[in-house]
Each structure stands twice: as structure tokens, then as C-alpha cells.
NUTISE-325073 format. One record per residue (C-alpha): residue in one letter; chain; x, y, z. Coordinates in steps of 0.02 Angstrom, whole numbers. Example, Ala and Ser with C-alpha at 12.3 -4.5 7.8 and 13.67 -1.06 7.14 Angstrom:
<nodes>
(node 'a', 'A', (615, -225, 390))
(node 's', 'A', (684, -53, 357))
</nodes>
This chain:
<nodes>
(node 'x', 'A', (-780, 418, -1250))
(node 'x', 'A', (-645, 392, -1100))
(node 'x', 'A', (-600, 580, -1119))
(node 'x', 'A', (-762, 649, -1110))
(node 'x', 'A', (-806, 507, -949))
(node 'x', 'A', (-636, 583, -891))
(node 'x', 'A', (-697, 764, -926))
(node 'x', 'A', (-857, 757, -832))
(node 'x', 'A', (-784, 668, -681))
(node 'x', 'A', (-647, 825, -683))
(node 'x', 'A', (-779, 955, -689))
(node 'x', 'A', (-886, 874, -554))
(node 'x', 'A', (-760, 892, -438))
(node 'x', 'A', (-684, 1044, -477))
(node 'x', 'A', (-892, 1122, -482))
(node 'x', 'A', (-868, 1038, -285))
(node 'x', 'A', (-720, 1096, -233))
(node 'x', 'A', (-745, 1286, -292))
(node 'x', 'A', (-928, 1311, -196))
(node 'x', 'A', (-854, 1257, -49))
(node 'x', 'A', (-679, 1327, -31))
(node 'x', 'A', (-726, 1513, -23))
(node 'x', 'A', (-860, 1441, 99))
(node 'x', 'A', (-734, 1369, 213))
(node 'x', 'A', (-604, 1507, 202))
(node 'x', 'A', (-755, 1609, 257))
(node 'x', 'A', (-798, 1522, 390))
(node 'x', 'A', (-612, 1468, 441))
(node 'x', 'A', (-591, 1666, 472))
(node 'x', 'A', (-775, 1689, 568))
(node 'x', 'A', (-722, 1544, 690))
(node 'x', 'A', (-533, 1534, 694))
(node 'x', 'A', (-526, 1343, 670))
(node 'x', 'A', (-358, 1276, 607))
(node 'x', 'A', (-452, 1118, 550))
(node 'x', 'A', (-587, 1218, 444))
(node 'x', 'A', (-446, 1330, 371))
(node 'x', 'A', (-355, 1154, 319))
(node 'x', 'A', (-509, 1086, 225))
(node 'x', 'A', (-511, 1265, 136))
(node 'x', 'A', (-330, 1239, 103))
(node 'x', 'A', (-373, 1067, 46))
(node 'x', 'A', (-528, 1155, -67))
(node 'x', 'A', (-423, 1249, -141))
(node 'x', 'A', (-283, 1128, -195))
(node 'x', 'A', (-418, 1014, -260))
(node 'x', 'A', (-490, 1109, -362))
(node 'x', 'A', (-305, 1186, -428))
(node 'x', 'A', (-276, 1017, -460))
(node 'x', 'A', (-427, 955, -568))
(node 'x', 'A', (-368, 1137, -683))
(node 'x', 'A', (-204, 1040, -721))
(node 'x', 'A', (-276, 875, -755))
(node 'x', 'A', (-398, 973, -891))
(node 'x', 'A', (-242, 1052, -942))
(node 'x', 'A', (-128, 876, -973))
(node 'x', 'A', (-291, 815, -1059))
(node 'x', 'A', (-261, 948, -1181))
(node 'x', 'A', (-101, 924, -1188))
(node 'x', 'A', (-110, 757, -1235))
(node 'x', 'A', (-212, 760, -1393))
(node 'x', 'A', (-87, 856, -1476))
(node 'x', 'A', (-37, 779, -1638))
(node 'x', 'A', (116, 673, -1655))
(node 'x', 'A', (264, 764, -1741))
(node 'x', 'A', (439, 736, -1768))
(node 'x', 'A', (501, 787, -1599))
(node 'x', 'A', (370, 682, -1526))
(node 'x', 'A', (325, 539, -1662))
(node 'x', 'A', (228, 437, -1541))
(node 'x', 'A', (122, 589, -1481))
(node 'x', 'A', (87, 679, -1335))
(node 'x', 'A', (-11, 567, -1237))
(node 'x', 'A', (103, 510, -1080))
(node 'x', 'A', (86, 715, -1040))
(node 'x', 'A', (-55, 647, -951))
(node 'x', 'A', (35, 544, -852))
(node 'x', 'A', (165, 697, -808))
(node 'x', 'A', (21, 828, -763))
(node 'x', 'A', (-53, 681, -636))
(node 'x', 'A', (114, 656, -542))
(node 'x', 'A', (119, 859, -542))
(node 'x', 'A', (-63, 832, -446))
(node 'x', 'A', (26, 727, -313))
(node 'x', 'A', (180, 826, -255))
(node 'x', 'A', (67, 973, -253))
(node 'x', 'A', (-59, 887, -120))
(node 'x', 'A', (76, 804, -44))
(node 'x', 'A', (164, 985, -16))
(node 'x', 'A', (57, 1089, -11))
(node 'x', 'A', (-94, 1018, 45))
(node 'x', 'A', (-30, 901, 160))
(node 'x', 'A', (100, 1042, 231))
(node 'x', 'A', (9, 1171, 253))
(node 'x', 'A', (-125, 1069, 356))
(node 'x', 'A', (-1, 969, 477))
(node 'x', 'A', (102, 1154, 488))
(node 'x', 'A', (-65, 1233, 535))
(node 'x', 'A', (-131, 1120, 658))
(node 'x', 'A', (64, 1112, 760))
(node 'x', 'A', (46, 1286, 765))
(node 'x', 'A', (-128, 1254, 836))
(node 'x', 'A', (-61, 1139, 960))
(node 'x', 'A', (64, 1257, 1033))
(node 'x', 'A', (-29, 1395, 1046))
(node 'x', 'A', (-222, 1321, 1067))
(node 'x', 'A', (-389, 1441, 1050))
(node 'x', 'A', (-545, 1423, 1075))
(node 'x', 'A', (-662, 1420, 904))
(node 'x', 'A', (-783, 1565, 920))
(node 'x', 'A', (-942, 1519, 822))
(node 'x', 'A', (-922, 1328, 817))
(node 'x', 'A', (-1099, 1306, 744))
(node 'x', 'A', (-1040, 1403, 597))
(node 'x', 'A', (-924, 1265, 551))
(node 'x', 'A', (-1037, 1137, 553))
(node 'x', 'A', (-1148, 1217, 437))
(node 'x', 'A', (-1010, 1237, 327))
(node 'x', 'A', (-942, 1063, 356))
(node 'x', 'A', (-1120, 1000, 302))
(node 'x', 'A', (-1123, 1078, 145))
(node 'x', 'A', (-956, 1021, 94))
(node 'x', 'A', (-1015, 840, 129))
(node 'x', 'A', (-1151, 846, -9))
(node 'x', 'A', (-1058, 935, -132))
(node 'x', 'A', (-896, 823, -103))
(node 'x', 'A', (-1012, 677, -84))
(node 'x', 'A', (-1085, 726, -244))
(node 'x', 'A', (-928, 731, -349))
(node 'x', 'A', (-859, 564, -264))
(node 'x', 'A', (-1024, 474, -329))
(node 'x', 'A', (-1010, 538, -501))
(node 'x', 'A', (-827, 494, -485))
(node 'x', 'A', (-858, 313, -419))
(node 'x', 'A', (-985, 274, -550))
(node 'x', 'A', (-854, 321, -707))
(node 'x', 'A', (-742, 225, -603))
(node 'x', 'A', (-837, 76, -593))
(node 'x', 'A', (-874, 57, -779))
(node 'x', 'A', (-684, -7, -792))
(node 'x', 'A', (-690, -120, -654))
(node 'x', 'A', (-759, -294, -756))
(node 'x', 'A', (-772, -379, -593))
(node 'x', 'A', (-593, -319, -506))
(node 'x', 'A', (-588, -287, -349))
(node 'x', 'A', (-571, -97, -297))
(node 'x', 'A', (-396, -101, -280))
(node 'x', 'A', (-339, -209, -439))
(node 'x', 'A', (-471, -102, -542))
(node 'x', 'A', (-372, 50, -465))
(node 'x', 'A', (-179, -24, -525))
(node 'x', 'A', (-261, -83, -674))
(node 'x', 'A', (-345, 86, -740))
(node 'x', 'A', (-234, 190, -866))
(node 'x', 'A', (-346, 358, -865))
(node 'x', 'A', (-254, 430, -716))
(node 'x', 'A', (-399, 570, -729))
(node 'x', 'A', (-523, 469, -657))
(node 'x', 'A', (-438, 390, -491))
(node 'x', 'A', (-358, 540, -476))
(node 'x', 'A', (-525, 634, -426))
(node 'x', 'A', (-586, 486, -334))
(node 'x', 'A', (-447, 480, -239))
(node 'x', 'A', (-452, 675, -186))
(node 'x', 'A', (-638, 653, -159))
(node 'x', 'A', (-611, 498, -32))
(node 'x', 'A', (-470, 622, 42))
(node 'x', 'A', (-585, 745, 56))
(node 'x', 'A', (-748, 643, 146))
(node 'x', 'A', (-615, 577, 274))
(node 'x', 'A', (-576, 763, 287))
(node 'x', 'A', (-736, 833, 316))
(node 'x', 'A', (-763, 677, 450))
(node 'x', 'A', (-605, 706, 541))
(node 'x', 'A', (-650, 921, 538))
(node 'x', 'A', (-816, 883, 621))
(node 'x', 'A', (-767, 756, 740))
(node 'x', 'A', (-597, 868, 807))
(node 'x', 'A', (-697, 1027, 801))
(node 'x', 'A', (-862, 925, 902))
(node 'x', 'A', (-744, 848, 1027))
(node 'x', 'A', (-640, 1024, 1027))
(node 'x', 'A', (-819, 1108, 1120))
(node 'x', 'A', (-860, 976, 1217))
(node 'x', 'A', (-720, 921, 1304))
(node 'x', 'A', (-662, 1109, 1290))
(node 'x', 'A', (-492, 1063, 1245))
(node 'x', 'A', (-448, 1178, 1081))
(node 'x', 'A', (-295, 1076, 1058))
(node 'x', 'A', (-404, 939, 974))
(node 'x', 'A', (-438, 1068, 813))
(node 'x', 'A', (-255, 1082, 795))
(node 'x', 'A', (-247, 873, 807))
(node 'x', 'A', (-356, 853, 661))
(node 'x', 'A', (-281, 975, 558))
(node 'x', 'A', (-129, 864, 583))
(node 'x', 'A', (-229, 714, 534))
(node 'x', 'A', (-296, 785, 380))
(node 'x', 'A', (-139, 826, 337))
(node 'x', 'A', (-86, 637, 355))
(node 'x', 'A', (-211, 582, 256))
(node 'x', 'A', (-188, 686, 106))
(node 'x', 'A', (23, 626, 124))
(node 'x', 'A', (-45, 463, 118))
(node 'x', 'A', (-152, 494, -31))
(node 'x', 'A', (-33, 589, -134))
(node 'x', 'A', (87, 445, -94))
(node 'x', 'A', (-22, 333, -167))
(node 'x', 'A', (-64, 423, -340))
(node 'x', 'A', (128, 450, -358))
(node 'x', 'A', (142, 259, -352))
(node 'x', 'A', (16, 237, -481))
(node 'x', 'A', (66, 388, -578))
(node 'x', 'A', (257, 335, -579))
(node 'x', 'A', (214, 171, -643))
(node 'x', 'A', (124, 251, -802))
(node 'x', 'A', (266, 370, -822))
(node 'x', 'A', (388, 239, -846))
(node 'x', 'A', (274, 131, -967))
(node 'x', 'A', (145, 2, -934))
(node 'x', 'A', (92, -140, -1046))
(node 'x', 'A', (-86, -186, -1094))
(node 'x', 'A', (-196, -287, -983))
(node 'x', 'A', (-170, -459, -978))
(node 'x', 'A', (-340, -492, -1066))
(node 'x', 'A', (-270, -402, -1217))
(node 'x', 'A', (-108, -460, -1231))
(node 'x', 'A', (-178, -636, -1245))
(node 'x', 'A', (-325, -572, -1357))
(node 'x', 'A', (-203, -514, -1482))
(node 'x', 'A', (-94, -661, -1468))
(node 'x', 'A', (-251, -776, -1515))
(node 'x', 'A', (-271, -671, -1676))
(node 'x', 'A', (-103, -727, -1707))
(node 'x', 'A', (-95, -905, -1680))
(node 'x', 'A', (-261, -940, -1761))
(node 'x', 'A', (-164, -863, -1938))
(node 'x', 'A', (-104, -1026, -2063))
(node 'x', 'A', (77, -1001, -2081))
(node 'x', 'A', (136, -932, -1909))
(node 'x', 'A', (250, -1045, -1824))
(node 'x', 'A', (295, -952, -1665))
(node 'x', 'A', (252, -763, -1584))
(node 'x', 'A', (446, -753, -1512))
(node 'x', 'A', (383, -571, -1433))
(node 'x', 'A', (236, -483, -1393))
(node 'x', 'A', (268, -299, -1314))
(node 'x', 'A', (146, -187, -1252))
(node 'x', 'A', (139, -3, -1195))
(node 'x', 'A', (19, 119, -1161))
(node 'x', 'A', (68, 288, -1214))
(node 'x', 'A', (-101, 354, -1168))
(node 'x', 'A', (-247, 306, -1076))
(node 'x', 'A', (-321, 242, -1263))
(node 'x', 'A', (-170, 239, -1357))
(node 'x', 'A', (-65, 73, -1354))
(node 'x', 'A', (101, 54, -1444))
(node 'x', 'A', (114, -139, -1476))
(node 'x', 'A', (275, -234, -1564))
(node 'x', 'A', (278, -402, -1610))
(node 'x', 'A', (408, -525, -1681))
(node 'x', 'A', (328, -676, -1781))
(node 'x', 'A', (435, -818, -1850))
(node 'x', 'A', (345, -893, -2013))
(node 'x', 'A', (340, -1028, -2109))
(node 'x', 'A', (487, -1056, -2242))
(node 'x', 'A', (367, -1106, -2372))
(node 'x', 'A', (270, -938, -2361))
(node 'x', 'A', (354, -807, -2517))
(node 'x', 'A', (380, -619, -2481))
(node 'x', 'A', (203, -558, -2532))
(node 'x', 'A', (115, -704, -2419))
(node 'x', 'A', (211, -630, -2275))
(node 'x', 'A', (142, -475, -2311))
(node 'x', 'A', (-46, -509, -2328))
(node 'x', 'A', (-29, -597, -2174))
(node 'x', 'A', (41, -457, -2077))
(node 'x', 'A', (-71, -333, -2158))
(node 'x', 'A', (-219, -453, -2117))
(node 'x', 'A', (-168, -486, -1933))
(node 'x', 'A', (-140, -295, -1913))
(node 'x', 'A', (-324, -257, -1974))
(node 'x', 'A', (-383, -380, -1842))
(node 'x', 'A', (-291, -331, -1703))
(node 'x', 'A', (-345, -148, -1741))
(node 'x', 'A', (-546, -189, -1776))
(node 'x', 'A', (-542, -297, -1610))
(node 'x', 'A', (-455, -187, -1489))
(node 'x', 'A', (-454, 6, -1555))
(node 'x', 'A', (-373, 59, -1407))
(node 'x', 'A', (-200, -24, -1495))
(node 'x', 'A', (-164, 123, -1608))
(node 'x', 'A', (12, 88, -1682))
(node 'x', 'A', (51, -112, -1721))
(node 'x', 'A', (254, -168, -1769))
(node 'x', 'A', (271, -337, -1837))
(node 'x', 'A', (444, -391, -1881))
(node 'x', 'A', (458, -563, -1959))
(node 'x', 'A', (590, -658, -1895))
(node 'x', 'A', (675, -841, -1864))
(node 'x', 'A', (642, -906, -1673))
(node 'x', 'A', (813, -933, -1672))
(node 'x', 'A', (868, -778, -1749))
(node 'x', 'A', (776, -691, -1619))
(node 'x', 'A', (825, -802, -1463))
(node 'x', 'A', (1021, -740, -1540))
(node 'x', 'A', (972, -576, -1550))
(node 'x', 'A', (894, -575, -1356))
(node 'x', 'A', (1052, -674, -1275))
(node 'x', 'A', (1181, -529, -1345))
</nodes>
């Protein structure tokens, strides 16, 4: 279910970004605004970037093997840092070298009624794709605010796409208001200005979804409400004396790798010790399906707390 919520948010966008690039580039040549050829730059790069995020999502349902026992599914995470240096440099760099060059060598923009046209257009389709975006986003919230729901999330897919979208409406503002106040304060060195600040704001953005990719990339455990979900099943077990460790780590957006060290009771024999672990596994499974591989070792608290201080 999360890849196909992920799928649909991916083609959205990319349906968005495609109308309106060759659109813009259009119009970008028609009028000779550096800001218009930055948000077809931007277009472009978008929708380049929602192909690799399909891509990583095939990438990562490849089966486990033995070079790769615990599967494929952080590839995700790789293809979505990918998405970031490429709008950082080449989205962002492109528009802030465009609109210097527009600075030092201002022009007026022939046609300026063509761009708002365009610019109008974009707005709907990227204001159609952020929606759509939003509302898969939202489903994941339970009650976070927008930025904990954001460092929370594990499908890098979706925030990915709503963060290029919210790039993209600041965009689209900041191209109509530089190319507006560009005509009527005839001062063509304001289209070369927003161009720079488009570029800013897609640095800033691509800043931002490295941070969150990175963190994924190097492993992140399960949300706090599963951690202590699963360590309920445990305690509520006859025979457990202590959990001495509970690790988490998503691998995928649905695919969490969980280890756990249990010290038992003495009196329990060999095949009690089993059941229970085989019984606890089955729970922790049925409960939370998103926990895909469980490790229970069973071990002495004090075993353990030797084993941890070497």
C-alpha cells in the first residue's frame, strides 16, 4: 500500500512537471526572461528527479540474496540523496548562474504577458501535484506537527515530491512577482534577482532532503510508538525477567530489522525458551507487519551488561 501511495504521488508530479517545462522553455525563449528559463530549468530537474525516485523504488524490491541478505531496500534511501545534490547543483546552479548573468548584463523581457500565462498554468498543475502530494503526506502524520511528521516519515518518496512541489509554488511566486515588478518599475535587473532567489530556495530545499535523506542512509530506528509496542508484547510474556536490548532499524520504508536480547527465567527448560520466542515473534509480526525480520537472543542481564562494558 505505501508503494503504490508513494507511486501515485511520483507520477502526479512528474505528469506536472513535464506539461509545464516544455511550456516554460517555450516561453523562456519568446520573452528572454532569466527567471522563466530558471523555472524551466527547475521543470525539468523535477521531473528528472521523480524518474529516479521510480527507479530506486524498483530497485528496492529486489529480492534479498547473498551479497545483499537484508535486501535492497535502503537503495531508496541512496536514489533520494541522488535527488538532492542534483537540485542542489544543478537546479539551484544553473538558476543563481543565470540570473548573475542577468544582473550584469540586464534586458528588457519582450512579451511579458506571455510569461504570465505560462506562469499561471504552472500554478495549477504544480498546485495540483502538491495537493495530491500533501494529502498522501498527511495520512502519516497521526497528529504530528508538519515538521515532526516530516523527520518522522521513512518513505523518502513522498516528502521528497512535497518538498520539490513547495519549491516549486515559491518558484512560480517569486517568477511572477520579479518579472511584474521587472515591467513596472522597468528595471530588468529584477528578473535576474529572482532567478537568484529561486535558486536559493531550491539550495535550501535540497539541503534539507539531504538532512533527512542522510539520516535514513545511515539507519534509523522505529518510531517510538513501536519500539514500546513491541516491548509490551514482551513484558506481558510469563517467564521474561528483563528485555536487556531492544534495536531497531529501518532498512526500508516498510521493512524493519529488529534485535532483541531477553534474559529468562532459570526455571524455564530449552524447549519453553523456544515456544516463547517463537510465540513473541508471531506477535510482534501480526501486530506491526512493517517489522519484517525479528532476532531474539536469550541471554543473562548480567551476561549482557559484560558483554556491553568490553
Amino acid at each position: 500500500m505505501a508503494a503504490h501511495s508513494s507511486k501515485k504521488v511520483i507520477y502526479a508530479a512528474m505528469a506536472g512537471n513535464g506539461l509545464i517545462a516544455v511550456t516554460k522553455f517555450g516561453a523562456a525563449a519568446l520573452t528572454g526572461s532569466s527567471a522563466m528559463l530558471s523555472e524551466a530549468v527547475h521543470s525539468v530537474v523535477d521531473t528528472g528527479n521523480q524518474v529516479l525516485l521510480l527507479h530506486g523504488l524498483k530497485k528496492a524490491k529486489r529480492k534479498a540474496d547473498e551479497a545483499h541478505p537484508f535486501g535492497y531496500g535502503m537503495e531508496l534511501y541512496f536514489w533520494t540523496f541522488v535527488v538532492a545534490i542534483l537540485i542542489f547543483a544543478v537546479g539551484g546552479g544553473i538558476s543563481i548562474y543565470g540570473g548573475i548573468q542577468k544582473i550584469y548584463a540586464p534586458a528588457p523581457i519582450q512579451d511579458v504577458f506571455i510569461n504570465y500565462i505560462v506562469l499561471g498554468l504552472a500554478m495549477v498543475f504544480e498546485g495540483a501535484a502538491w495537493w495530491i502530494a500533501y494529502k498522501e503526506f498527511r495520512k502519516s502524520q497521526d497528529g504530528a506537527s508538519f515538521i515532526q511528521a516530516i523527520h518522522r516519515s521513512k518513505d523518502p518518496t513522498v516528502f521528497t515530491v512535497l518538498f520539490e512541489d513547495s519549491a516549486a509554488m515559491l518558484g512560480l511566486v517569486v517568477a511572477f512577482g520579479g518579472i511584474a515588478l521587472s515591467q513596472a518599475l522597468e528595471m530588468p535587473v529584477l528578473d535576474g534577482v529572482s532567478s537568484v532567489i529561486i535558486g536559493l530556495i531550491l539550495g535550501g530545499v535540497a539541503v534539507l532532503l539531504a538532512y533527512e535523506s542522510k539520516g535514513l542512509l545511515i539507519g534509523e530506528g522505529a518510531s517510538k510508538a513501536v519500539v514500546q509496542g513491541v516491548r509490551t508484547i514482551i513484558e506481558q510474556q510469563r517467564g521474561i525477567l528483563a528485555v536487556n536490548e531492544l534495536l531497531t532499524m529501518h532498512l526500508g520504508p516498510e521493512d524493519v530489522l529488529l534485535t532483541l536480547s531477553i534474559d529468562f527465567k532459570d526455571t524455564l527448560n530449552s524447549e519453553q525458551v523456544e515456544a516463547a520466542i517463537s510465540f513473541m515473534e508471531k506477535e510482534i509480526k501480526s501486530n506491526y507487519p512493517q517489522i519484517t525480520r525479528v532476532f531474539i537472543e536469550a541471554q543473562s542481564w548480567q551476561a549482557h551488561r559484560h558483554d556491553a562494558s568490553c
